[in-house]
C-alpha positions as CSV (number, residue, x, y, z in Angstrom):
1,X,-14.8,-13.1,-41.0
2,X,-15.7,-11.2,-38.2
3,X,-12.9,-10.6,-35.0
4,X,-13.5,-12.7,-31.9
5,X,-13.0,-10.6,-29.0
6,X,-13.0,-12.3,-25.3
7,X,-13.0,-10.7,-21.8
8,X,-12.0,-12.1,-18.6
9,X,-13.8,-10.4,-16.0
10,X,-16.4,-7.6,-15.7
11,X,-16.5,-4.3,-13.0
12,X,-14.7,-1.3,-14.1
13,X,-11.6,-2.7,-16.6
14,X,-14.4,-5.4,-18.2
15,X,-17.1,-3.5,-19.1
16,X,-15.3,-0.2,-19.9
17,X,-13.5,-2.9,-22.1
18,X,-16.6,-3.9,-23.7
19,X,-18.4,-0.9,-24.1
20,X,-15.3,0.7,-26.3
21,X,-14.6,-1.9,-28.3
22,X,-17.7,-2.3,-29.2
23,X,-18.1,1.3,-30.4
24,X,-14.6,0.8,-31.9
25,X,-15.9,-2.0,-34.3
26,X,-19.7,-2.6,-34.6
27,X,-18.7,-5.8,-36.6
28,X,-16.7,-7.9,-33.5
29,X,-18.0,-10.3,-31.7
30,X,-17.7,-9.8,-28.5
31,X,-17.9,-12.1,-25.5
32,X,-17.3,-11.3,-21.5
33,X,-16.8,-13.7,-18.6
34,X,-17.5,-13.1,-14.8
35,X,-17.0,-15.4,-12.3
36,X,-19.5,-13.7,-10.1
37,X,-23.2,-12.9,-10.3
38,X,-22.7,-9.3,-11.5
39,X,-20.9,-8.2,-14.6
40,X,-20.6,-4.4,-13.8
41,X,-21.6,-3.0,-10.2
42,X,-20.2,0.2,-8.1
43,X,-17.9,-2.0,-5.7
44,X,-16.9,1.7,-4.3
45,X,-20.2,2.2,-3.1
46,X,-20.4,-1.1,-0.9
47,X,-19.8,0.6,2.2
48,X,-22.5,3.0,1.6
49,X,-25.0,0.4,1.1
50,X,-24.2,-1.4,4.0
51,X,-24.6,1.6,6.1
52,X,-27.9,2.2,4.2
53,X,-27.2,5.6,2.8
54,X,-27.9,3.6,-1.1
55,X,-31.3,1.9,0.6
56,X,-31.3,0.3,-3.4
57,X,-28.9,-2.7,-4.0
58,X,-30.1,-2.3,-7.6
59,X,-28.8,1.2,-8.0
60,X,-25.1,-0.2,-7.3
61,X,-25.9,-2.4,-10.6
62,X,-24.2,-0.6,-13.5
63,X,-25.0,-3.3,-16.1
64,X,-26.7,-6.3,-16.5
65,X,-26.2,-8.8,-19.3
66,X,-29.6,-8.2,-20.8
67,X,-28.6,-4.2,-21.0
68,X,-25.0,-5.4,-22.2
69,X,-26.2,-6.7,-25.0
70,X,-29.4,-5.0,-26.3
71,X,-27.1,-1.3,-26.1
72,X,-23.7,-2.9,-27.1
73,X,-24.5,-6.4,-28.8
74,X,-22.0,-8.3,-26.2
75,X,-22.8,-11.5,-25.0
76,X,-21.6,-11.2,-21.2
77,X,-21.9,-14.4,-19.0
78,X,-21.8,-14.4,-15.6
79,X,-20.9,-17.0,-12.9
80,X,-18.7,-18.1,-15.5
81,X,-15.1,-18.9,-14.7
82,X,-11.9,-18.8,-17.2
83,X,-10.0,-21.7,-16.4
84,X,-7.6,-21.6,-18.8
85,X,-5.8,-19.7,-21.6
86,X,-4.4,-21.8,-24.2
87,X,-2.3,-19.0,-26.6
88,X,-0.9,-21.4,-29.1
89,X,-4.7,-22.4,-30.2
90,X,-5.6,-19.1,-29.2
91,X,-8.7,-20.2,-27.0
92,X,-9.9,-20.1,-23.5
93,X,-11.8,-22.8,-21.5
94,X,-14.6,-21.7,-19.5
95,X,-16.6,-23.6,-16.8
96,X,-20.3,-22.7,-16.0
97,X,-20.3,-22.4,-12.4
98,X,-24.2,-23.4,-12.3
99,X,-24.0,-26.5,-14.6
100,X,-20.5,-27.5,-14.0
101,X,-20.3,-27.7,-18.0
102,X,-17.0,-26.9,-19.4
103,X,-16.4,-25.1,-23.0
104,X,-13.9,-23.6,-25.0
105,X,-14.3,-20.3,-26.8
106,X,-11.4,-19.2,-29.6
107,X,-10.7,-16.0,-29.6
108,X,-8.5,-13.4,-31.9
109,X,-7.8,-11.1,-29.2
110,X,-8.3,-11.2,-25.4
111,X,-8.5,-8.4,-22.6
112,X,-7.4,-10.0,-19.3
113,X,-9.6,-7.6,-16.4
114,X,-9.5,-10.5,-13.6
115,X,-9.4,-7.4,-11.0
116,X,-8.2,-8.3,-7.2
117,X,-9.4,-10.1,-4.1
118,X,-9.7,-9.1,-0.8
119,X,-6.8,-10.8,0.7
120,X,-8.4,-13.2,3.5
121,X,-5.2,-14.1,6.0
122,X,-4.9,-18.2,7.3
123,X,-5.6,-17.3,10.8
124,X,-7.6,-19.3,13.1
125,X,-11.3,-18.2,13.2
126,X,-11.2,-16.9,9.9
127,X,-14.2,-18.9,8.0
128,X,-16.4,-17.8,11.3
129,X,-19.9,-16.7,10.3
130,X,-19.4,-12.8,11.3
131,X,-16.3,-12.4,9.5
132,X,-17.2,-10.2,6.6
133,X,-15.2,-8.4,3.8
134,X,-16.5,-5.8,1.3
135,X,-15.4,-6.4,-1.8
136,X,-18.5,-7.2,-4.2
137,X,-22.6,-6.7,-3.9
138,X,-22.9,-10.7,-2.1
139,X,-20.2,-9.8,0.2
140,X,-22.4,-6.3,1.3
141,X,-26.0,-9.2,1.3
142,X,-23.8,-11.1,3.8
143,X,-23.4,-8.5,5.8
144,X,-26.8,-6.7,6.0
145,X,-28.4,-9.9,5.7
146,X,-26.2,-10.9,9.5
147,X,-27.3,-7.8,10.9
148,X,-30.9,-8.3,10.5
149,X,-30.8,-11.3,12.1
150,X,-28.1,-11.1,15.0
151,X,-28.6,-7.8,17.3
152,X,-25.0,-6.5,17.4
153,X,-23.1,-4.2,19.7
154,X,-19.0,-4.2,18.9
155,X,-18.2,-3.9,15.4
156,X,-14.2,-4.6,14.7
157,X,-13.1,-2.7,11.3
158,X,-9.0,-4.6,11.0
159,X,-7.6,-2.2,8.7
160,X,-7.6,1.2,8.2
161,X,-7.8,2.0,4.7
162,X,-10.2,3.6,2.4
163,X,-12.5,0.9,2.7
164,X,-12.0,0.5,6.1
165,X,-12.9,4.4,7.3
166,X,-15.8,3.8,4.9
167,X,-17.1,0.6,6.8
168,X,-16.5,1.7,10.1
169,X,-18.7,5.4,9.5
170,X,-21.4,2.9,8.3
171,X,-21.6,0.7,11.3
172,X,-21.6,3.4,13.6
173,X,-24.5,4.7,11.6
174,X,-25.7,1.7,12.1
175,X,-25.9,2.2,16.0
176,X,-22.5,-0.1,16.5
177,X,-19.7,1.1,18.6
178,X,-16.7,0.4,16.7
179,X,-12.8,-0.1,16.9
180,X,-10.7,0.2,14.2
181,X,-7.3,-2.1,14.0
182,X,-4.5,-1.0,11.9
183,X,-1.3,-2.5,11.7
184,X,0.6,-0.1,10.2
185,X,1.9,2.6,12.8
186,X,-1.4,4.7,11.8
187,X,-4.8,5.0,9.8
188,X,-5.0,5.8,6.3
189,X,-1.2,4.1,5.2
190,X,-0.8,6.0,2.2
191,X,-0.9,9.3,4.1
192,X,2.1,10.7,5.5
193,X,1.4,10.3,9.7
194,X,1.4,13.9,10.1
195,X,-2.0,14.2,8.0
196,X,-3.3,11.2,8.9
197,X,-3.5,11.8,12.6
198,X,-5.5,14.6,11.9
199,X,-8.1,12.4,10.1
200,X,-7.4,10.1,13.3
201,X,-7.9,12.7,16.1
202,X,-11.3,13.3,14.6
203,X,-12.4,10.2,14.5
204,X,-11.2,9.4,18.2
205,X,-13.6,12.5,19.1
206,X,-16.1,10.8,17.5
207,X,-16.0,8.1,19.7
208,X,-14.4,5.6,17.3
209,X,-11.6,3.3,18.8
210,X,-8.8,3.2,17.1
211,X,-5.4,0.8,17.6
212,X,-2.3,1.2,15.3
213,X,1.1,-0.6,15.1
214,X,-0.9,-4.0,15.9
215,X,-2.2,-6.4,13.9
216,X,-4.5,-9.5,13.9
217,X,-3.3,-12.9,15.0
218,X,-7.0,-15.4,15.2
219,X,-10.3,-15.2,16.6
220,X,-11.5,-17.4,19.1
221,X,-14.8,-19.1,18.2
222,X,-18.2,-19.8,20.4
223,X,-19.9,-22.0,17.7
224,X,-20.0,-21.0,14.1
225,X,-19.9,-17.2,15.5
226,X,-16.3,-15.4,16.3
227,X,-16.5,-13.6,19.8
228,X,-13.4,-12.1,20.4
229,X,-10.6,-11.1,18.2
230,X,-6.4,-11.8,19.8
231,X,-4.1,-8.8,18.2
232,X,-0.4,-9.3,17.5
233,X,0.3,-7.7,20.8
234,X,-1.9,-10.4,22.8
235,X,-5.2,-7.5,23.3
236,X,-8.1,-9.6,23.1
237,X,-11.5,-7.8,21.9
238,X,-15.0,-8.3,22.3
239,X,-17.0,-8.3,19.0
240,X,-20.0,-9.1,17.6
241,X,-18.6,-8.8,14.0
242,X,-15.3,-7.7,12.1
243,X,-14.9,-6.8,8.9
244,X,-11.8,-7.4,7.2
245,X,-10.2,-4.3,4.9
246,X,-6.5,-5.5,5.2
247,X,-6.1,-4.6,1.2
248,X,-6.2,-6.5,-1.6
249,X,-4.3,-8.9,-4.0
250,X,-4.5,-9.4,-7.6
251,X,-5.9,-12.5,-9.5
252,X,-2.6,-13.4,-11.5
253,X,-3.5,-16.8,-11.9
254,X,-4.8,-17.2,-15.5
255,X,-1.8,-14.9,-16.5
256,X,1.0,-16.6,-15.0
257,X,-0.4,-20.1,-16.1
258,X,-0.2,-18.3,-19.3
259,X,3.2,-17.3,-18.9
260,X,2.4,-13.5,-19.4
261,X,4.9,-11.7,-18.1
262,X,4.6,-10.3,-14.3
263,X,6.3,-6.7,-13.6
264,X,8.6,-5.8,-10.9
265,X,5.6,-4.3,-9.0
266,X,3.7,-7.8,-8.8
267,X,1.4,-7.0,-11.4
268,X,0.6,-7.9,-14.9
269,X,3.2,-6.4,-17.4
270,X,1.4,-3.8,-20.2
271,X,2.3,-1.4,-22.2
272,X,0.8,2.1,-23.2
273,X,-1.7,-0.2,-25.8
274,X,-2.4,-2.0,-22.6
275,X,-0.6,-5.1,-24.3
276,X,0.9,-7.7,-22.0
277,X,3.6,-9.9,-23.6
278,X,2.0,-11.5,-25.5
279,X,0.7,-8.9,-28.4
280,X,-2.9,-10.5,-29.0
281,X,-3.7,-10.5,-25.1
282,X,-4.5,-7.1,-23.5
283,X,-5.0,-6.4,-19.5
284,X,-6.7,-3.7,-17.3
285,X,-7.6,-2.7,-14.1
286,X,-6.3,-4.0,-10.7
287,X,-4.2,-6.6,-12.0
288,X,-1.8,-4.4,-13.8
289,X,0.9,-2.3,-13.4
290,X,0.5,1.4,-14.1
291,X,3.3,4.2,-14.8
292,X,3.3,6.4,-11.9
293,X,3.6,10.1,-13.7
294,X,5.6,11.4,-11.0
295,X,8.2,8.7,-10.0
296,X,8.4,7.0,-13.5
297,X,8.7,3.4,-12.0
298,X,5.8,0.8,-12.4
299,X,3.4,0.8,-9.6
300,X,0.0,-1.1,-8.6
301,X,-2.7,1.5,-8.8
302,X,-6.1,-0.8,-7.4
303,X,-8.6,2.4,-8.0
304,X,-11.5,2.7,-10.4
305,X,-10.4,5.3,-12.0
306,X,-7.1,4.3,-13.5
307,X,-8.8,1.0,-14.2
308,X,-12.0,2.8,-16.0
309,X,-9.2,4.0,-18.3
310,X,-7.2,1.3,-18.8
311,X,-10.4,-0.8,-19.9
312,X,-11.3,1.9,-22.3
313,X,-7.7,1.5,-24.0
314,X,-7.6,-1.9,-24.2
315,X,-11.3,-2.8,-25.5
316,X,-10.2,0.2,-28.2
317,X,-6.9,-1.8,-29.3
318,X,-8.0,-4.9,-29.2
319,X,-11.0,-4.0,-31.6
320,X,-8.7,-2.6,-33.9
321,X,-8.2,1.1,-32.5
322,X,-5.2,2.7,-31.5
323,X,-5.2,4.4,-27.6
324,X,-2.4,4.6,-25.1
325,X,-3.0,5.5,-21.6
326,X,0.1,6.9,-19.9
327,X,-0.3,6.7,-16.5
328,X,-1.6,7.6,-13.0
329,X,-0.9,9.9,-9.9
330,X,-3.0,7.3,-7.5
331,X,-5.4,10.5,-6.7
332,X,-7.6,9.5,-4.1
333,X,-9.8,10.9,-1.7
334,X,-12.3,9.6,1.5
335,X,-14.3,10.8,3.8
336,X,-15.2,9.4,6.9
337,X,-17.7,10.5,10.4
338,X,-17.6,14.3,8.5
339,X,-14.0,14.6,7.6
340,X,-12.4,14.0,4.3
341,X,-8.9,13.4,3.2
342,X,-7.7,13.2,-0.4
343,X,-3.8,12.7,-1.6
344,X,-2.5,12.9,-5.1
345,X,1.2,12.1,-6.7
346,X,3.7,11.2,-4.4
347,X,3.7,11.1,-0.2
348,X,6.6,12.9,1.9
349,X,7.6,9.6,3.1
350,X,7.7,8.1,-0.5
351,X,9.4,11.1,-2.0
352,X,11.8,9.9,1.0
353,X,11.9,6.3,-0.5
354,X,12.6,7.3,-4.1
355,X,15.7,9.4,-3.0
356,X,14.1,12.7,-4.1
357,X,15.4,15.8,-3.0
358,X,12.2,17.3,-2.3
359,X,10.8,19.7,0.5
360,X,7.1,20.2,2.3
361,X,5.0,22.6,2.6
362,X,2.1,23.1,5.1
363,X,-0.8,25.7,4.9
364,X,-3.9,25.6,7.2
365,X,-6.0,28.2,4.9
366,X,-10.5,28.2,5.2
367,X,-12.0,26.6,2.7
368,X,-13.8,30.0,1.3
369,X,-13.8,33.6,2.6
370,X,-13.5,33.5,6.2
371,X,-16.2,36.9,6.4
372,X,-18.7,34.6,4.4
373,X,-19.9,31.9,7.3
374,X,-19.7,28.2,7.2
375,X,-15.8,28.6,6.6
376,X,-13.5,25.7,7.9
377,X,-10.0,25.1,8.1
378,X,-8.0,23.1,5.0
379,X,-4.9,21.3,6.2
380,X,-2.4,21.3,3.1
381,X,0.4,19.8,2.4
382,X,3.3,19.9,-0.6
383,X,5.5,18.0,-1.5
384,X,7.9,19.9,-3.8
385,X,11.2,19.0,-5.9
386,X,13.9,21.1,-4.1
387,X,15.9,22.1,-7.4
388,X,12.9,23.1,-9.6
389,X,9.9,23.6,-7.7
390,X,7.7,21.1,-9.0
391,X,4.8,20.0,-7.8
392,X,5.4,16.2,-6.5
393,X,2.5,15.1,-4.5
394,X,-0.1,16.8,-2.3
395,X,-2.2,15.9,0.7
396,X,-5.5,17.6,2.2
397,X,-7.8,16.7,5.3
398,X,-10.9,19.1,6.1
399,X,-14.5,19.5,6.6
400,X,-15.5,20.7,2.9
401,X,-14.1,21.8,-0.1
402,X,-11.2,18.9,0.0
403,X,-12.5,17.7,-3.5
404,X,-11.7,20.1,-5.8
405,X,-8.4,21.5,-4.3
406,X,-7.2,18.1,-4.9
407,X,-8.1,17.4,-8.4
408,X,-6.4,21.3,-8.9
409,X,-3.4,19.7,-7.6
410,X,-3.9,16.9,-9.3
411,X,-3.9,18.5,-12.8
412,X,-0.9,20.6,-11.9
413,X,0.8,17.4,-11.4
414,X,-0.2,15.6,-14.5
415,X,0.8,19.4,-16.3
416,X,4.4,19.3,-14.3
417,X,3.5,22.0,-13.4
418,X,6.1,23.7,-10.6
419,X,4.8,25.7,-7.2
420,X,5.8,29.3,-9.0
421,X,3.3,28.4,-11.5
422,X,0.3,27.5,-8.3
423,X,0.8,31.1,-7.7
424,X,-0.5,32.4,-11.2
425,X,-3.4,30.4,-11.7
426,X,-6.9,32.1,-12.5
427,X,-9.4,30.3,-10.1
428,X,-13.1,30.9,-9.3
429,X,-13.5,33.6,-6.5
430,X,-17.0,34.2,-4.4
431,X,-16.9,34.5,-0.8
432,X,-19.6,31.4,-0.5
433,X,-16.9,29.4,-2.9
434,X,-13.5,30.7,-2.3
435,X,-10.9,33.2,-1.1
436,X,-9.2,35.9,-3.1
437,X,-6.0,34.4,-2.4
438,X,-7.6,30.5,-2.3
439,X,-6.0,27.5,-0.7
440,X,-4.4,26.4,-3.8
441,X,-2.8,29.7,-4.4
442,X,-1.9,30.4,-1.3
443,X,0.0,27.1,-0.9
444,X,1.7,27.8,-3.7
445,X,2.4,31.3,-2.6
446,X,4.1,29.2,0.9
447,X,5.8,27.0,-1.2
448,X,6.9,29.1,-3.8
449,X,8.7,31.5,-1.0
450,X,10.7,28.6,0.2
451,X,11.7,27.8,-3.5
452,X,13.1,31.3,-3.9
453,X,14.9,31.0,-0.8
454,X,12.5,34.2,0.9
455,X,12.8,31.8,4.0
456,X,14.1,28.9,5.1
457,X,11.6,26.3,6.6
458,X,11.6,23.3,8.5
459,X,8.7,20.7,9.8
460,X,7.8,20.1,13.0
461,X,9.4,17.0,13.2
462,X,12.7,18.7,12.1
463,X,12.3,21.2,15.1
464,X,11.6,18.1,17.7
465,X,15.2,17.0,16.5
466,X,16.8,20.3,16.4
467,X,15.7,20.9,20.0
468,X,17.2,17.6,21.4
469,X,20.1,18.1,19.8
470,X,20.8,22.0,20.4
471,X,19.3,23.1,23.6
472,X,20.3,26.4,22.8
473,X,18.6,26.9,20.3
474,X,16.6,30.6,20.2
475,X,12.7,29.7,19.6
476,X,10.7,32.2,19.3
477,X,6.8,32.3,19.3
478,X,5.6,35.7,17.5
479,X,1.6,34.5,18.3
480,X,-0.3,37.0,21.0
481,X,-0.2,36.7,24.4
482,X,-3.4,34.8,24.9
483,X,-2.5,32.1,22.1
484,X,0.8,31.8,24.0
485,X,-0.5,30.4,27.8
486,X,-3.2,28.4,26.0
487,X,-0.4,26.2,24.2
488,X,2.8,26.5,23.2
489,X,6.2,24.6,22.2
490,X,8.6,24.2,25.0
491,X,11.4,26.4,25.8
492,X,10.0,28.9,23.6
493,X,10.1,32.6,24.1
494,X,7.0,34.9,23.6
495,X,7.4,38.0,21.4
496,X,4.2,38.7,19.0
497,X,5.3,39.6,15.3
498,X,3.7,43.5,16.1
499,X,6.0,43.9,19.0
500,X,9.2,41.8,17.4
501,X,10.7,45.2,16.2
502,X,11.3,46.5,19.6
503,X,12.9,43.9,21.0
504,X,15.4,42.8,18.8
505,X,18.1,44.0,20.7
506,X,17.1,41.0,23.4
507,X,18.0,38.6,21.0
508,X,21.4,36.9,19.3
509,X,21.4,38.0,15.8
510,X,24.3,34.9,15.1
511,X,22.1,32.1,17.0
512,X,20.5,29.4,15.3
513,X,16.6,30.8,14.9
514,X,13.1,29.5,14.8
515,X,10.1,31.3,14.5
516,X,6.3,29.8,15.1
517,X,3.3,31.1,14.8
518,X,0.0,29.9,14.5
519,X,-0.3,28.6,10.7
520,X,2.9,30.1,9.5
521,X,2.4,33.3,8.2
522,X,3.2,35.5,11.3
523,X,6.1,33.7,11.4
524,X,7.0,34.2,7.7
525,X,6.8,37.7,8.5
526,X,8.8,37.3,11.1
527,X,11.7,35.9,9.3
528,X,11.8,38.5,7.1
529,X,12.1,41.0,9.8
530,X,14.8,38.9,11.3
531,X,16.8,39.0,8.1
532,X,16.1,41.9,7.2
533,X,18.1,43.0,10.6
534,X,21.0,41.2,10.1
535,X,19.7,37.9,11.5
536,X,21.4,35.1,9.5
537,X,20.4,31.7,10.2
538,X,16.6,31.6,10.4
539,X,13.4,29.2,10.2
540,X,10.1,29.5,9.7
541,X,8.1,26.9,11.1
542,X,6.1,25.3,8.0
543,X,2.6,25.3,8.7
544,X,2.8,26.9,12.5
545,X,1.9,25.4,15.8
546,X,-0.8,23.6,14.5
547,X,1.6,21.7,12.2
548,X,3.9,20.5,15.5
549,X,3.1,17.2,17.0
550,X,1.2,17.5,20.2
């Protein structure tokens, strides 16, 4: 008799489902349930279609039932909706959302992939007509479909996410002036605030609003249309329409009903099979918990790429096949109005929450060869274990070349690999492409100085609170003179790294001592000078002046 295989929802964890277990056992039968009208569709390119830079709503359409099942012989149904999973009789109940007819399908394994929705908060005003979220291709209709028809001025973006960064570039390409409404003390939540304020700075110069640290409390109606949106703080906003990227929520519905087990991290419980309690019912995608590789605890991971894999694990085992995926890093990366960030493993601040002993690293290296033009500054920053140098999570905001640095780091994380071993790696070098001495090296280089103990470092934040506590403190600025009266950090003395030789008789060899330069590598040299003359307690700014908040 042939094995009965059904899957609860399509997108990324779905449909990779199907696809593999379908080339795991050409004999299954295999059936696939979506509640909505698409089976398989790019939900990370919504944003793009709604700014109109994918003019094709059909080229977001990965799959359609008729190519599901003349490539892979699976029978996938959509606007179909699970309603329940009976796991003594082994069977689900299905209801067709068109005919309102209600079957039950037995199955002899089953791949959970319900996925997550946007999470929609009970405020007043919420159900208005242009209120929007982005979450699937009928959510992105809506959208362009209001837009055609109602001329619109103020766009409100509440959230600052990926998604929301996304949606706000396309509304202002668009012709919309937009205002972004985050209610977290900054954009871009799972960056650490120094990095993330760059992102923000540039958007601001842009022309982009942008209000953190407040969050939404209603809108207040004229009609069926909202017209202005009340904050937590009691700022009231014009707007012709808001769209809502406060995050999202997984569908744990079917599998608590089921009395499948839900992790510590709110998500569906699995193993490396991608087996949930029960050993006959797999799950993937954004209704799972995934092993962070860094941390080793359980985390909620909501990106396509983890749940890609995932679905190709679980459609493998539950055809019969044996794969294991291990884990993620939540490697991500956006870019918004010409700037992109991307972060991989874990942040400063959740190193912090972890109780890692950990320190950072900042390096403001050009994307390529600075004599080869086009280059632009990298902003890069490590996150390293403090007793072995390894590499714990990294962080990176620029104009170009952000991409592949990351997924470098990203693979040196995955490898465990430790700072020491950044330094030694063999990468691609041509002016147009790279430096000699590239970002990636050269942060490890940074790092890997501090990890030896060559110098000591310390963040900009770290010098704020070293200056209000010790006034005294002997700060020393080794840029030129010119760099100097443009900008520079209070109470600190000028003495440019060429001349620092001949004056150290001016200074207190047994005082407490910072040095700053531009981007940190005057003022490494600095140091060394400094200790080198029987200076003893000495700091190198970590990433210069450019990494100190203005």
């Amino acid at each position: 008799m042939s094995h009965t295989i059904i899957i609860i929802g399509g997108v990324a964890g779905g449909a990779s489902a199907a696809a593999k277990a379908r080339r795991t056992n050409e004999a299954a039968n295999i059936e696939m349930f979506e509640k909505g009208p698409y089976v398989s569709f790019a939900n990370c390119g919504l944003p793009y279609y709604v700014g109109e830079t994918i003019p094709a709503r059909d080229d977001l359409l990965l799959q359609t039932p008729e190519r599901f099942w003349k490539r892979f012989r699976v029978q996938a149904h959509v606007v179909h909706e699970v309603l329940h999973i009976d796991r003594t009789a082994k069977c689900v109940q299905v209801k067709n959302l068109m005919t309102q007819a209600i079957t039950t399908h037995p199955y002899d394994t089953l791949i959970l992939a319900p996925g997550a929705g946007a999470i929609m908060p009970d405020i007043p005003g919420i159900h208005a007509r242009n209120i929007f979220t982005v979450k699937t291709v009928p959510d992105s209709d809506a959208i362009k479909t209001f837009l055609a028809g109602q001329p619109s001025q103020h766009g409100l973006v509440i959230g600052g996410g990926f998604i929301g960064l996304e949606t706000a570039e396309a509304l202002i390409g668009l012709g919309l002036t937009v205002t972004i409404v985050e209610k977290a003390p900054q954009i871009l939540p799972p960056f650490d605030q120094d990095m993330a304020t760059l992102v923000a700075h540039h958007l601001q110069e842009k022309g982009v609003k942008i209000i953190a640290g407040d969050g939404i409390n209603g809108f207040r109606q004229d009609g069926d249309l909202a017209k202005e949106a009340e904050l937590e703080s009691g700022t009231r906003l014009p707007m012709d329409l808001a769209i809502l990227s406060i995050g999202v929520r997984p569908e744990l519905k079917l599998a608590r009903e089921a009395g499948l087990e839900i992790g510590s991290a709110g998500g569906i419980a699995v193993n490396t099979r991608q087996q949930t309690s029960d050993p006959d019912i797999y799950a993937a995608g954004d209704a799972v918990e995934t092993l962070h590789l860094v941390t080793g605890k359980h985390a909620r991971i909501p990106l396509a790429g983890p749940a890609n894999k995932q679905g190709r694990v679980a459609g493998a085992n539950a055809a019969g096949g044996d794969l294991q995926f291990h884990g993620a890093l939540g490697t991500a990366i956006v870019e918004t109005m010409g700037i992109t960030a991307a972060k991989t493993g874990l942040s400063e601040h959740e190193a912090k929450a972890h109780g890692l002993n950990y320190f950072v690293s900042l390096t403001h290296p050009l994307d390529h060869a600075e004599y080869y033009p086009g280059a632009e500054a990298l902003h890069m920053k490590l996150v390293v274990e403090l007793q072995t140098g390894r590499l714990l999570g990294a962080q990176i905001v620029g104009d170009q070349g952000v991409d592949k640095r990351i997924d470098v780091l990203a693979t040196a994380i995955h490898a465990k690999l430790n700072v020491q071993d950044l330094e030694q790696l063999d990468l691609a070098y041509a002016p147009q492409f790279n430096s000699a001495k590239g970002p990636v090296i050269m942060a490890g280089f940074v790092a890997a100085n501090t990890l030896r103990g060559e110098v000591d470092t310390l963040t900009g934040e770290e010098l704020q609170q070293k200056l209000e506590t010790n006034p005294s403190l002997q700060l020393l600025d080794v840029r030129t003179t010119d760099e100097y009266q443009k900008a520079h950090i209070p109470h600190a003395r000028l003495i440019p790294v060429d001349e620092l030789r001949d004056h150290l008789q001016q200074l207190d060899p047994a005082q407490e001592t910072v040095v700053y330069c531009r981007v940190g590598l005057r003022g490494y040299l600095a140091a060394r000078i400094l200790l080198q003359h029987g200076f003893t307690n000495v700091f190198n700014l970590t990433g210069g002046f450019l990494s100190f908040p203005q």
